[in-house]
C-alpha positions in Angstrom: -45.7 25.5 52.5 -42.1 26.0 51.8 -41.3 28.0 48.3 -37.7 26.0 48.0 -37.7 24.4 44.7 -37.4 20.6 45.4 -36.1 20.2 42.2 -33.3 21.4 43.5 -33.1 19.4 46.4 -30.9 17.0 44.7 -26.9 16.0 44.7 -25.8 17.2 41.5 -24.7 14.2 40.2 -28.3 13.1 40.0 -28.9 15.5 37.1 -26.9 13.3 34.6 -28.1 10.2 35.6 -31.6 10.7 33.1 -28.9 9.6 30.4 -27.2 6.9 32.0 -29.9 4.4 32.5 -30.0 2.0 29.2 -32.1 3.1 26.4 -36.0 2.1 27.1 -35.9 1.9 31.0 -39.4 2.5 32.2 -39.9 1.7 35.7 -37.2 1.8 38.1 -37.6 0.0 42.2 -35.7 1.6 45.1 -35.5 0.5 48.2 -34.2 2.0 51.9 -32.8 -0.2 54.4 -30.6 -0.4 57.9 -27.6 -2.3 56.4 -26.7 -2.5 60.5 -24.9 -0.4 62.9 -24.5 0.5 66.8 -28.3 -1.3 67.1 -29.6 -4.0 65.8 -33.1 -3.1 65.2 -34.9 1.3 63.6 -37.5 2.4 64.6 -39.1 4.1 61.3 -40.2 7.7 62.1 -40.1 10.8 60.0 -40.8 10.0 56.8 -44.8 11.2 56.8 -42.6 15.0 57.1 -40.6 14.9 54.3 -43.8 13.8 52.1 -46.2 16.9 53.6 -43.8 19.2 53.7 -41.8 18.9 50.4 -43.3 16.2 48.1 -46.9 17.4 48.1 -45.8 20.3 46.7 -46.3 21.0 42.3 -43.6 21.5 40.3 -44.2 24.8 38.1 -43.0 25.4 34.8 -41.1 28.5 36.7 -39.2 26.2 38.9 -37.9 24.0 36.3 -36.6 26.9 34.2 -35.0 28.0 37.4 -33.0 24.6 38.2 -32.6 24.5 34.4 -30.5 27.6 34.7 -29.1 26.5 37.9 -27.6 23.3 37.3 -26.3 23.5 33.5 -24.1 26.6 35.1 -23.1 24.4 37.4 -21.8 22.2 34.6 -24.5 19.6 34.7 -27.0 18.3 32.1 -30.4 18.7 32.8 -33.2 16.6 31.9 -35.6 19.7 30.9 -37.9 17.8 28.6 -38.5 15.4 31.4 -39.4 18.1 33.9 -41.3 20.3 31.6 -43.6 17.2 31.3 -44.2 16.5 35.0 -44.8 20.3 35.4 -47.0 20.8 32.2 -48.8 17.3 31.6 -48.6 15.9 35.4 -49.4 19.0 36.2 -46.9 19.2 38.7 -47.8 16.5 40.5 -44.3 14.2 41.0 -44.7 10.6 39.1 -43.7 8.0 42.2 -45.4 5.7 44.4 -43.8 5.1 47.9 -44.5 2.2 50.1 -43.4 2.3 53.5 -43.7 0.2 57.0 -45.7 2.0 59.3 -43.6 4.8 61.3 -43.1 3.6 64.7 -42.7 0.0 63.4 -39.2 -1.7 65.4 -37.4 -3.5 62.5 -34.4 -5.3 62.5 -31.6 -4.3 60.2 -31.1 -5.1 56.8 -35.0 -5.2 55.9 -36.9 -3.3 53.2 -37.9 0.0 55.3 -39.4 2.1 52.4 -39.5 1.3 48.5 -39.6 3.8 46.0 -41.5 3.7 42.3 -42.2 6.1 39.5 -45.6 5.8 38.0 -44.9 7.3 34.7 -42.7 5.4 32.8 -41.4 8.5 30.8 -39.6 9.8 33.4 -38.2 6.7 35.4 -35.7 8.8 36.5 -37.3 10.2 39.7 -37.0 7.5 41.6 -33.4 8.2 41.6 -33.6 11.9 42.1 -35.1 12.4 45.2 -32.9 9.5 46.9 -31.2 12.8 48.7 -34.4 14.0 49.8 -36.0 10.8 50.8 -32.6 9.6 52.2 -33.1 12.1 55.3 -35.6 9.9 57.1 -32.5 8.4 58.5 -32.2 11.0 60.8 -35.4 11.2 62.7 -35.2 7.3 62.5 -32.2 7.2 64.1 -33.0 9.3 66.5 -36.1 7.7 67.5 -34.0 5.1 67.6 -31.2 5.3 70.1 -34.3 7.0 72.3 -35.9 4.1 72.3 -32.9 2.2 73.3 -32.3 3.9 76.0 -35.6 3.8 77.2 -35.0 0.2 77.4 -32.0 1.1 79.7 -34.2 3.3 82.3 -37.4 0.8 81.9 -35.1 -2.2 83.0 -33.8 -0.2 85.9 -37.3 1.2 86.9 -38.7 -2.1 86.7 -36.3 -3.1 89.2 -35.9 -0.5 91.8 -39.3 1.5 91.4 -43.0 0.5 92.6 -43.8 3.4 89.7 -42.3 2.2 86.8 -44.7 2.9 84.0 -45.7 6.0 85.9 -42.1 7.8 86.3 -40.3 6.0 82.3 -42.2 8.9 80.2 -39.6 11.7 81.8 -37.1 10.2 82.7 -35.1 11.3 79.3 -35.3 15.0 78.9 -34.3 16.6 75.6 -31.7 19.3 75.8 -30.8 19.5 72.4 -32.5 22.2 70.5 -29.3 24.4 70.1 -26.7 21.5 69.6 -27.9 20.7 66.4 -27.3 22.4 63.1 -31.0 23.6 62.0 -34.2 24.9 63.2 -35.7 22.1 61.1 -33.6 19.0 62.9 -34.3 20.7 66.3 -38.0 19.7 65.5 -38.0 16.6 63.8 -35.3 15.1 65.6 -37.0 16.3 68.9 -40.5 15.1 67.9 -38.8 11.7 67.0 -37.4 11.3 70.6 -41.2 12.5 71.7 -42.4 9.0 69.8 -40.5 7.3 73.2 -41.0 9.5 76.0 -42.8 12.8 76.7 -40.0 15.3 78.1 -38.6 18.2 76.2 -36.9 21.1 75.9 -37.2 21.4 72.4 -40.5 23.5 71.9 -40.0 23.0 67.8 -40.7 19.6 68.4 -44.2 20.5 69.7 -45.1 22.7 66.3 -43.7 20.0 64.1 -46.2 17.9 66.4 -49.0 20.0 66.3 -48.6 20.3 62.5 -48.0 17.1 60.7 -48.6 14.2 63.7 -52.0 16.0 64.8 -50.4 16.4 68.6 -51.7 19.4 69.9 -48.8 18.9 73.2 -46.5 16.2 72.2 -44.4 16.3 75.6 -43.6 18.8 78.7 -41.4 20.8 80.4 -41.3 22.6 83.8 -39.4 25.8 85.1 -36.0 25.3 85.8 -33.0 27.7 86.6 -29.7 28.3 84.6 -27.1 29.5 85.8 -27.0 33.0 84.6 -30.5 33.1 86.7 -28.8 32.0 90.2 -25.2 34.0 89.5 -26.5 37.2 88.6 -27.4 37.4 92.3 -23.9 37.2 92.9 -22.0 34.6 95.3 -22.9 35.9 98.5 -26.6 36.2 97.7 -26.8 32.3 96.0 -29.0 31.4 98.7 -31.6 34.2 97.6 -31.3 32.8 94.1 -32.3 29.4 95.5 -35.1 31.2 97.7 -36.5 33.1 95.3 -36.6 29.6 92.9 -38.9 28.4 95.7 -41.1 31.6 95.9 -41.8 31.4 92.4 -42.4 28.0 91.6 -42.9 25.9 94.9 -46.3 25.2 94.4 -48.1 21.8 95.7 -47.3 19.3 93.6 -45.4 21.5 91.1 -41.8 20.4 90.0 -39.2 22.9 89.2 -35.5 21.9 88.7 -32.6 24.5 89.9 -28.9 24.0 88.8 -26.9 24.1 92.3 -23.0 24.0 90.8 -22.5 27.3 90.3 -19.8 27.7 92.7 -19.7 24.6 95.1 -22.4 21.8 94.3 -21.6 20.2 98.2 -22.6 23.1 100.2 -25.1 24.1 98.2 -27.4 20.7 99.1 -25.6 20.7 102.6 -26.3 24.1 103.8 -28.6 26.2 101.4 -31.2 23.5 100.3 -30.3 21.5 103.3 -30.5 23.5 106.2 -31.6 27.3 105.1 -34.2 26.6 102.8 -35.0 22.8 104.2 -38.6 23.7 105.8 -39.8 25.6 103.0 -39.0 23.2 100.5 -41.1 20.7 102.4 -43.3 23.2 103.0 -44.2 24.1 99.7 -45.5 20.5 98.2 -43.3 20.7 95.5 -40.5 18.5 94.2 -37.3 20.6 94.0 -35.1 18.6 91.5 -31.0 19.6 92.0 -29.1 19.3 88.9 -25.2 18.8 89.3 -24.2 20.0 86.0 -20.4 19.9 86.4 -18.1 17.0 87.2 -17.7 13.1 86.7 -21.5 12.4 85.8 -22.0 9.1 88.3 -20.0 10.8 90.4 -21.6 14.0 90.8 -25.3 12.1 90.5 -24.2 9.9 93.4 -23.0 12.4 95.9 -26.2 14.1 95.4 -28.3 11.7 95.8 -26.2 11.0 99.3 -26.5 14.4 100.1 -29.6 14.7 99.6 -30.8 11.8 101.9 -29.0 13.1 104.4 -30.9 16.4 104.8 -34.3 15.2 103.3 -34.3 11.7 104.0 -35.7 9.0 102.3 -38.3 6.0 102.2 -37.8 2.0 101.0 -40.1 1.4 98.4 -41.8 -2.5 98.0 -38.7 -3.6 96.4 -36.1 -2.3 99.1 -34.7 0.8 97.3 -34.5 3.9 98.5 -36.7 6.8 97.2 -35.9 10.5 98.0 -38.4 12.5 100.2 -39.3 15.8 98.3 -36.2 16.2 95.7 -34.5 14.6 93.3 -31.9 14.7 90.8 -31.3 15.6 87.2 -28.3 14.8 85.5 -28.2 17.5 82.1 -24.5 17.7 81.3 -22.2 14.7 79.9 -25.2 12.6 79.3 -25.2 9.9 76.4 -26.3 6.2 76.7 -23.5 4.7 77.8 -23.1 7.7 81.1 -26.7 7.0 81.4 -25.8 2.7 82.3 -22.9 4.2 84.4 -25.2 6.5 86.4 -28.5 4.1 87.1 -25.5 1.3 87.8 -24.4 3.7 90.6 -27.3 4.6 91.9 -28.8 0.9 92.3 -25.6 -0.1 93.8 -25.7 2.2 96.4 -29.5 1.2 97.5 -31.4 4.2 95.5 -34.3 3.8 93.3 -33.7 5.0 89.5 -36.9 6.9 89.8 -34.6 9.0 92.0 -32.8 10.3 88.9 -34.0 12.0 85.4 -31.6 12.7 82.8 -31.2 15.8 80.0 -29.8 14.8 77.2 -28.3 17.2 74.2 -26.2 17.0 71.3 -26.0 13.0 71.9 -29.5 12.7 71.3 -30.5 15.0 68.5 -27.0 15.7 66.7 -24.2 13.3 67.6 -25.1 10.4 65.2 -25.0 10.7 61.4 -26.0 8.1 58.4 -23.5 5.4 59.2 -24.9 5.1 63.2 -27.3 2.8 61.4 -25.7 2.4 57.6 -28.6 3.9 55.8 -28.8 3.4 52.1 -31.3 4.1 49.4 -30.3 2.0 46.0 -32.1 0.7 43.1 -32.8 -2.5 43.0 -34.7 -3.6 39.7 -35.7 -2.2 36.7 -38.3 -2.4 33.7 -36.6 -2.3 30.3 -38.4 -2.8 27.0 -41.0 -4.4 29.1 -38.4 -6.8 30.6 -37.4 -6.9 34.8 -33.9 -6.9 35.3 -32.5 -7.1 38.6 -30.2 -4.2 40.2 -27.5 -4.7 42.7 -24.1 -4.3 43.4 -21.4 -6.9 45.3 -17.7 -4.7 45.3 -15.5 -7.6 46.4 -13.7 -5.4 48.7 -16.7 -4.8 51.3 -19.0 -7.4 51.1 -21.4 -6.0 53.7 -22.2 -3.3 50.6 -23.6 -5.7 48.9 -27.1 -4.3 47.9 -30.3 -6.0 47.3 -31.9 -6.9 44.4 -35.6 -7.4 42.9 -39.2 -5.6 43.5 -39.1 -5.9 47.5 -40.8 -6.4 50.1 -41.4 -6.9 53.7 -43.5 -9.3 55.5 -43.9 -10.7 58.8 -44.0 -14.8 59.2 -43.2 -16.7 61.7 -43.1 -14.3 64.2 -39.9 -13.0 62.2 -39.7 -9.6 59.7 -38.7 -10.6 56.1 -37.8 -9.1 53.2 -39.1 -11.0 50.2 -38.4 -10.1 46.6 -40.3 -10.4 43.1 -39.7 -10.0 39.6 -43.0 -8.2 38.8 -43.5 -4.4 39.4 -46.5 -3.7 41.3 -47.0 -7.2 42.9 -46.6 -7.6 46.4 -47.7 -9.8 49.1 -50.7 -10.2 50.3 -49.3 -9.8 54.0 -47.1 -6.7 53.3 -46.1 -4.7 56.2 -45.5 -1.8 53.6 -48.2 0.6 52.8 -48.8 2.7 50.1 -48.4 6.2 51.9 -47.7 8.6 49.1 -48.6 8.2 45.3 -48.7 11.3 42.2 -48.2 14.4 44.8 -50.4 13.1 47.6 -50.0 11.6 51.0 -52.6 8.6 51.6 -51.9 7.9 55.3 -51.1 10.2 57.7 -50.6 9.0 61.0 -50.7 10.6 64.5 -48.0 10.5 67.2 -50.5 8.8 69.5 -50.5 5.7 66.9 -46.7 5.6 66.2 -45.8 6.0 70.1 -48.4 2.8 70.3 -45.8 0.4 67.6 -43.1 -0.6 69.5 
């Protein structure tokens, strides 16, 4: 376990707010939703990490004098009598209940993802506290997200042009991003939340956060591929022996190793050194040697491989009349994002090619160039308990009405074959059909899900 304080873990703001609320609050209701944004649906992932990792922890006596000292230098008030109790009479264990829609779950926007509850009515305050901790799960959910749209994307066009669609969708999206993003931390959860779509990765964090909080002893796969400090240290004139040696090492039947061929001119290398010099023992070997272009107009540079290739490898028409490379293929790793992705696959089918022809690397568009608004994540309380009275929370600012928040205990439920969020004036009472699960109450996570069951809700 970490040894951060989570106490600290908090905007600082937050640390007045224990004497804002009116006098005799008790319970306060929060809630998380997708108020909308570039899709129109989440897919929930991420949030079963936050709770093991930070929330099962106990808050000590030590850490509270700590953020005590911290924030009242920092020109805050601090609600010390409030912490001393969770630390001393909770014995550390933090007051809330959270209720959340199983992680994997496709919702569409502006629905009740995650609600948020203290269970001690002393310190109602909580629930608003760890809003910047909780918050987070946008990211992972967002990430999981635009993966899964994407897949849609490559699915369509598999569907289409391949006789080995269900077969060759799981790689076909290769994550790249493990040093575009900001943190050790988002390299794995973010990577693991692309892993809840498809099983290719570069991102070996993603496999330990795997391994230790989604019980997946190998949540995806890679295979050896070249850079190009590996094929130019040979120097220019001995590229060839860069490629050959690529082949020695890794051309193994049935094997698939991927070489980056652009390091000085992407033509001739698939013209005359996979081509021609090392043509026979690429065939030779049983193994699929996949080129990547890494340089250049993306459905450009996929398209005149994939014509290059033909030429010197030929090709086959599959069932549905599209043309699948004989013992290569192509990776596309550099200037990938969703919409290059559509360009590319629209290229390739137009020119009579299979998409199972082409996989696609994808790096600081997949795991770090989104951010909150992508989906318009927001955490806000939306009823509270005063002097044994409900009182409904929201706000309307007249000069964005699509900030309008909800209000009431919430809910979400599936009828009619549509997801609904349903609110209620009682704390504690839900439907009897909720979609929302208690997965964390007093310090302790009550579900805990594997990666096999999330990758199975979609």
């Amino acid at each position: 376990m970490p040894n951060e304080n989570l106490i600290l873990d908090v905007d600082s703001y937050k640390s007045s707010h224990f004497l804002q609320y009116p006098p005799q609050t008790q319970y306060l209701h929060a809630y998380l939703e997708s108020r909308g944004g570039r899709y129109a649906y989440t897919r929930f992932f991420g949030l079963q990490y936050l709770l093991e990792r930070y929330l099962t922890q106990r808050v000590t006596l030590e850490m509270v004098l700590e953020a005590h000292e911290v924030i009242t230098a920092h020109g805050e008030p601090f609600p010390l009598e409030g912490w001393t109790y969770i630390a001393t009479e909770l014995g550390g264990r933090l007051p809330l209940e959270i209720r959340a829609v199983p992680e994997g779950t496709l919702v569409p926007t502006r629905n009740v993802l995650m609600s948020v509850v203290n269970t001690d009515p002393r310190v109602p305050w909580v629930v608003g506290w760890f809003e910047t901790m909780l918050m987070r799960v946008w990211y992972p959910t967002t990430v999981a997200t635009q993966s899964h749209a994407i897949k849609g994307h490559l699915k369509a066009a598999l569907e289409k042009s391949s006789d080995h669609a269900e077969a060759e969708l799981p790689f076909k999206l290769h994550d790249f991003g493990s040093r575009g993003v900001s943190s050790r931390e988002s390299a794995g959860i973010g990577g693991l939340a692309h892993l809840t779509n498809f099983l290719g990765t570069d991102t070996l964090e993603a496999i330990v956060v795997g391994r230790k909080y989604y019980g997946a002893d190998i949540a995806g796969f890679s295979i050896p591929a070249a850079e190009h400090s590996t094929i130019t240290s040979w120097g220019k004139e001995h590229e060839v022996d860069a490629y050959r040696n690529m082949v020695r090492q890794f051309g193994k039947p049935d094997a698939t190793f991927a070489v980056v061929s652009d390091s000085y001119d992407l033509k001739y290398a698939i013209n005359q050194h996979w081509g021609v010099t090392l043509h026979d023992e690429v065939v030779a070997s049983g193994a699929t040697l996949v080129v990547r272009p890494d340089s250049g107009d993306p459905e450009a540079m996929v398209r005149l491989s994939l014509g290059a290739l033909e030429r010197k490898f030929g090709c086959k028409l599959n069932s549905k009349g599209y043309k699948v490379l004989e013992h290569v293929r192509v990776i596309q790793g550099d200037g990938v994002n969703e919409e290059s992705i559509q360009e590319v696959i629209n290229g390739v089918l137009n020119d009579g090619f299979s998409a199972e022809n082409v996989a696609f690397g994808m790096g600081g568009a997949l795991l770090q160039k989104l951010d909150r608004d992508t989906q318009r994540f927001a955490y806000k309380i939306s009823a509270a308990q005063i002097a044994g009275r409900y009182q409904g929370v929201y706000k309307d600012p007249v000069t964005d009405p699509g900030k309008r928040s909800k209000d009431g205990v919430l809910d979400l439920v599936l009828r009619d074959g549509r997801y609904q969020t349903i609110r209620g004036e009682v704390f504690g009472q839900y439907a009897p059909d909720s979609l929302l699960r208690v997965v964390y109450r007093n310090g302790e996570v009550l579900v805990k899900d594997t990666l096999e069951e999330i990758r199975a809700r979609s």
